[in-house]
N, C-alpha and C positions, 0 to 999 in steps of 0.2 A: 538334053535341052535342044528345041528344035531351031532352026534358025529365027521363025517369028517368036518366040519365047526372046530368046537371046538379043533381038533386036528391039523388044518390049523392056525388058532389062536396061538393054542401054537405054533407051529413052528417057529412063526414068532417072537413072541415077545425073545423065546429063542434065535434068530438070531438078535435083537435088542440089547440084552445084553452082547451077544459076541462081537459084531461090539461094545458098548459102551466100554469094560473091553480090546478090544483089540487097537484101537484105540480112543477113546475121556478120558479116564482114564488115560495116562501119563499127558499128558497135564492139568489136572484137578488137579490130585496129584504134579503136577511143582507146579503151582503157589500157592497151599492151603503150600506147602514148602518154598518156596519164601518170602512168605508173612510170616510162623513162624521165618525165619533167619532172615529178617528186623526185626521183634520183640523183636529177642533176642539183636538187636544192639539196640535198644532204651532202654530196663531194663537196660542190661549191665551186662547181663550173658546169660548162658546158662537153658530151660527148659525143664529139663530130668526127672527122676525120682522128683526129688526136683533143686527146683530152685539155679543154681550154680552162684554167683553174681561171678563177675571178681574181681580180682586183680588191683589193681590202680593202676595206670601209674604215673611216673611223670611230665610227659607232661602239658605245663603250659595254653594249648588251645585246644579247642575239645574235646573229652571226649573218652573215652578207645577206641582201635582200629580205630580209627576214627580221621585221619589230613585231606588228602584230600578226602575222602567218596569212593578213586579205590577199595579199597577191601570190602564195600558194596555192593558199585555199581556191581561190577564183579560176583558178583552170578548170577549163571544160571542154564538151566537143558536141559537136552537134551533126547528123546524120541526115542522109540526104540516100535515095537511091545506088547503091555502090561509092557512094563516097565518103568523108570523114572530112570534118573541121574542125581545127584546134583553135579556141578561140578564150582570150583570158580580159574583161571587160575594166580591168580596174586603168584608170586614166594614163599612170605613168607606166603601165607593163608595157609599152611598147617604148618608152626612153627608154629602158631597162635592157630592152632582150635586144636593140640595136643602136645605143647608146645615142648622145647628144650634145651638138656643141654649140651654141648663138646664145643669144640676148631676148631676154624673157622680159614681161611688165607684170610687174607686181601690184597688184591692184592696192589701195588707202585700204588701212586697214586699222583695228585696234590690239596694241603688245599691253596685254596683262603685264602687271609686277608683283610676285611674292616675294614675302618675308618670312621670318621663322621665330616663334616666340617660344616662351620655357613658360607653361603654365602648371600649375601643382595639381594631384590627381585627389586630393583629399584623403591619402595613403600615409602612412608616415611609417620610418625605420626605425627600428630598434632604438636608434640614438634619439627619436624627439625630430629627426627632421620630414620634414615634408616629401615624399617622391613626386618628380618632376619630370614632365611630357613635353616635347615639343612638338610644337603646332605651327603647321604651315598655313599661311593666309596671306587673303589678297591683299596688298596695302597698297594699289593705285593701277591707274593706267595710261598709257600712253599712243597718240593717234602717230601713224605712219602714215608717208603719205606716200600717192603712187609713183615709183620709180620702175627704169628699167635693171636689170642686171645680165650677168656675161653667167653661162652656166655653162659645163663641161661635165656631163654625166658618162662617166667608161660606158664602154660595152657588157655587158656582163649575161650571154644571152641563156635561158635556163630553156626556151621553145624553137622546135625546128622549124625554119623560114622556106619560102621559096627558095630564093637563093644559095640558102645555107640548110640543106638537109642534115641526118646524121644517119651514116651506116649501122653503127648499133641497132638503132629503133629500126631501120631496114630488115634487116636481117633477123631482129627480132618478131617482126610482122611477117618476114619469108619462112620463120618455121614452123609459126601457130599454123596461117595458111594451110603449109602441107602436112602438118598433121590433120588439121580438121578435114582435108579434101581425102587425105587414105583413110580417116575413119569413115567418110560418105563412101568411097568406093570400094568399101570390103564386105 
């Protein structure tokens, strides 16, 4: 290889690693990110310096942060020239990920009221009797009107902050990195 060969060579692969770090590296750092914030919803904490478990909820189904899966699911990341943004759109995800303590207004509002009735299904048992269903229904409502309240939402964070990065996801974005840069430069 002659020197201009070998100096064409390098050019290029330096122009492989740019075009890699300026384009195909947000995308690579989303999902390796992505994939540690689902992880933190499956422990059920956070992986920072040290593993931060949650706070228990009282909730009597589904497990911390987690009734209908919107604010899992709603993580994403958006790309920008060599950068990455993690960014999760749902209202309370950021009470969540750096908790909250003050006094809210609850806007006038109307509180449904159910009931529960036993109504017959036109079945009947072996003995002659009617099998029986029950049914839930509206049986009223009632207007609330607007107040303040004291709310104290934990910390519980599942996304890494400014402030608060996490070495894991570090180090897992420092080894994709130098893999993908030795398979560019081989």
């Amino acid at each position: 290889m002659t020197p201009e060969e070998f100096s064409r060579a390098l050019e290029r692969k330096a122009n492989e690693v740019k075009n890699y770090a300026i384009n195909r590296f947000p995308s690579v750092a989303g999902n390796i990110a992505l994939r540690f914030i689902n992880g933190n919803f499956r422990a059920g904490g956070f992986q920072g310096q040290s593993f931060d478990r949650w706070k228990k909820s009282n909730k009597k189904r589904g497990s911390t942060l987690v009734d209908s899966g919107a604010l899992r699911a709603d993580n994403h990341y958006t790309t920008q020239p060599a950068q990455v943004t993690l960014k999760n759109n749902r209202p309370y995800a950021r009470l969540h990920n750096e908790g909250f303590k003050g006094t809210v207004t609850v806007k006038a509002h109307t509180r449904n009221k159910y009931s529960k009735r036993k109504v017959g299904t036109g079945r009947f048992t072996r003995n002659g009797n009617e099998r029986m269903q029950t049914v839930t229904y509206k049986s009223g409502e009632s207007t609330v009107r607007a107040h303040r309240r004291k709310m104290n939402i934990p910390k519980r964070q599942f996304m890494p902050t400014n402030d608060r990065d996490s070495v894991v996801l570090n180090r897992a974005i420092e080894r994709q990195v130098t893999r993908d840069i030795k398979q560019i430069l081989q």
